[in-house]
C-alpha positions in Angstrom: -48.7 54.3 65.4 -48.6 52.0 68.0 -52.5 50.8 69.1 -52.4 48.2 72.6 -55.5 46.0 72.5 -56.8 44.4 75.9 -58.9 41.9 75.5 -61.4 42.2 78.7 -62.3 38.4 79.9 -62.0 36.9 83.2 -63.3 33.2 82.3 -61.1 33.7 79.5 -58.1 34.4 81.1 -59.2 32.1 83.9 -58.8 29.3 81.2 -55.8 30.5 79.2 -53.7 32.5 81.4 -51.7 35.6 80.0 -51.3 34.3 76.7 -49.5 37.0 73.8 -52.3 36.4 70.8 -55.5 35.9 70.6 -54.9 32.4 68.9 -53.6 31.0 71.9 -56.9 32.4 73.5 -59.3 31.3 71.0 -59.7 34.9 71.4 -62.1 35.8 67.6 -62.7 39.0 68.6 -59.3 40.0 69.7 -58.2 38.6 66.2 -61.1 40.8 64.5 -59.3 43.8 65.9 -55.6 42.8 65.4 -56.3 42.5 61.8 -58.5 45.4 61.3 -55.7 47.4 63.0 -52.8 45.4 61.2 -54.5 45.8 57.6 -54.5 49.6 58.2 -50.8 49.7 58.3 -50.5 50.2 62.1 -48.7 48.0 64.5 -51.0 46.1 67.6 -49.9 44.9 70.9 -52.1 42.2 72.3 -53.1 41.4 76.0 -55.5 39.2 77.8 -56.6 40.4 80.8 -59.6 39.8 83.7 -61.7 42.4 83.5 -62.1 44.5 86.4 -59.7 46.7 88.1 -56.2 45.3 86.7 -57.4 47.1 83.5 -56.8 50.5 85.3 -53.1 49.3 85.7 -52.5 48.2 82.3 -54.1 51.5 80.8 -51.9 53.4 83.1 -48.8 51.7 82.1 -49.8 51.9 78.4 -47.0 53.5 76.1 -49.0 53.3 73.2 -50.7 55.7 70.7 -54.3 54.6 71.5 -55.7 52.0 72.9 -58.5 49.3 72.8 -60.3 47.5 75.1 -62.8 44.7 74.0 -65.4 43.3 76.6 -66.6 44.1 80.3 -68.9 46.4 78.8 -72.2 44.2 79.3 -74.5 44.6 82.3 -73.8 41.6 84.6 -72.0 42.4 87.7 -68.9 41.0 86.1 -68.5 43.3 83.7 -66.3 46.5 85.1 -64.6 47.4 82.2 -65.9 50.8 82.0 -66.2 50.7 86.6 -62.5 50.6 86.2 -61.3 52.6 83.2 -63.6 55.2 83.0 -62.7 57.3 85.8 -59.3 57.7 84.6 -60.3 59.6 81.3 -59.5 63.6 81.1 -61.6 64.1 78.5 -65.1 61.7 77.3 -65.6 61.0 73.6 -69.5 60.8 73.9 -70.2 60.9 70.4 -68.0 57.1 69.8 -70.6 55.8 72.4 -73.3 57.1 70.6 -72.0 56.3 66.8 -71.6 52.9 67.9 -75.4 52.4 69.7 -76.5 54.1 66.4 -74.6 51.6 64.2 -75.8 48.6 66.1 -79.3 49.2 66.3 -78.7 48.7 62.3 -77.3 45.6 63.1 -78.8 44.4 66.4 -82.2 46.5 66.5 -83.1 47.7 70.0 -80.7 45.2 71.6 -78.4 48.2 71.3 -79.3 50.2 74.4 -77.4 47.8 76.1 -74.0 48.5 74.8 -72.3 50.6 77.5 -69.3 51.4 74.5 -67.3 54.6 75.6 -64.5 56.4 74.7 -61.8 59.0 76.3 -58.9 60.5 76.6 -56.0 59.6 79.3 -52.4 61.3 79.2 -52.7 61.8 75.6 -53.9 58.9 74.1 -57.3 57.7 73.2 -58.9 54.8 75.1 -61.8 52.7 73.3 -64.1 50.1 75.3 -65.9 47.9 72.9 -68.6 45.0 73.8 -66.4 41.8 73.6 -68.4 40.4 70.5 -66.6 39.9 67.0 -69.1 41.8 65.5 -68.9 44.7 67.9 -65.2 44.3 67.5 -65.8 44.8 63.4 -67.9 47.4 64.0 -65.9 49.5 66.7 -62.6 48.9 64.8 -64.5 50.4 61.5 -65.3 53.3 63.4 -62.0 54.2 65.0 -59.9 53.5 62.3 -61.9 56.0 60.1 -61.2 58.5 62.7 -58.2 57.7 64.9 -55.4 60.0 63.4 -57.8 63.4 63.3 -58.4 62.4 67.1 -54.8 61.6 67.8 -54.2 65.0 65.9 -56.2 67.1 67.8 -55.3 65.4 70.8 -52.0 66.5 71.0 -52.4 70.0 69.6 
């Protein structure tokens, strides 16, 4: 399985440019999810990208099994992850949104209602949109690992 991870930053990318790892990006969360992903036998493509609109373009030229996107999920008016992704998905996964604000309020209390995470479904393949924090990143990839073949699955029934 094949999972492409987009890191979502534009004063990341502003500073680092389209770099192939998150090492070069001093990118922790982007490493949290390559690992997780890696460590569950599955192979990760990595990509940092301003967050916005180009994320439409990259989703759409996706070949992978599933894919992850990490940040642009806050409430400033920089933040268009979900602006720009969202409308592209066939079918919502509300229930990742609300596993993961349930999760994090264990974690982060109340803070949680401001997660905006989502999930969905575009030409076959999953799409995840995480907050761009590590731990968010831990505790989305948890999540999604535990249940990304039975989506895949049904998916493609």
């Amino acid at each position: 399985m094949i999972i492409d991870v987009v890191v979502a930053s534009t004063s990341r990318y502003n500073k680092f440019g389209p770099v192939s790892s998150p090492e070069q990006a001093e990118d922790l969360s982007g490493k949290v999810i390559l690992d997780k992903i890696r460590a569950a036998g599955y192979t990760a493509r990595y990509a940092l990208l301003p967050d916005g609109f180009v994320l439409r373009e990259a989703v759409e030229k996706s070949d992978a099994d599933a894919i992850v996107i990490c940040g642009g999920t806050g409430l400033t008016h920089l933040d268009l992850t979900l602006e720009a992704v969202s409308p592209l998905f066939e079918k919502t996964l509300p229930g990742f949104g609300e596993i993961f604000r349930y999760k994090s309020l264990e974690e982060v209390g109340t803070r949680a209602i401001l997660t905006r995470a989502a999930a969905g479904v575009y030409h076959g393949r999953p799409i995840f949109c995480l907050p761009g924090s590590p731990g968010a990143a831990r505790l989305g990839l948890d999540l999604i690992l535990k249940e990304i073949v039975h989506i895949i699955e049904h998916i493609r029934e």
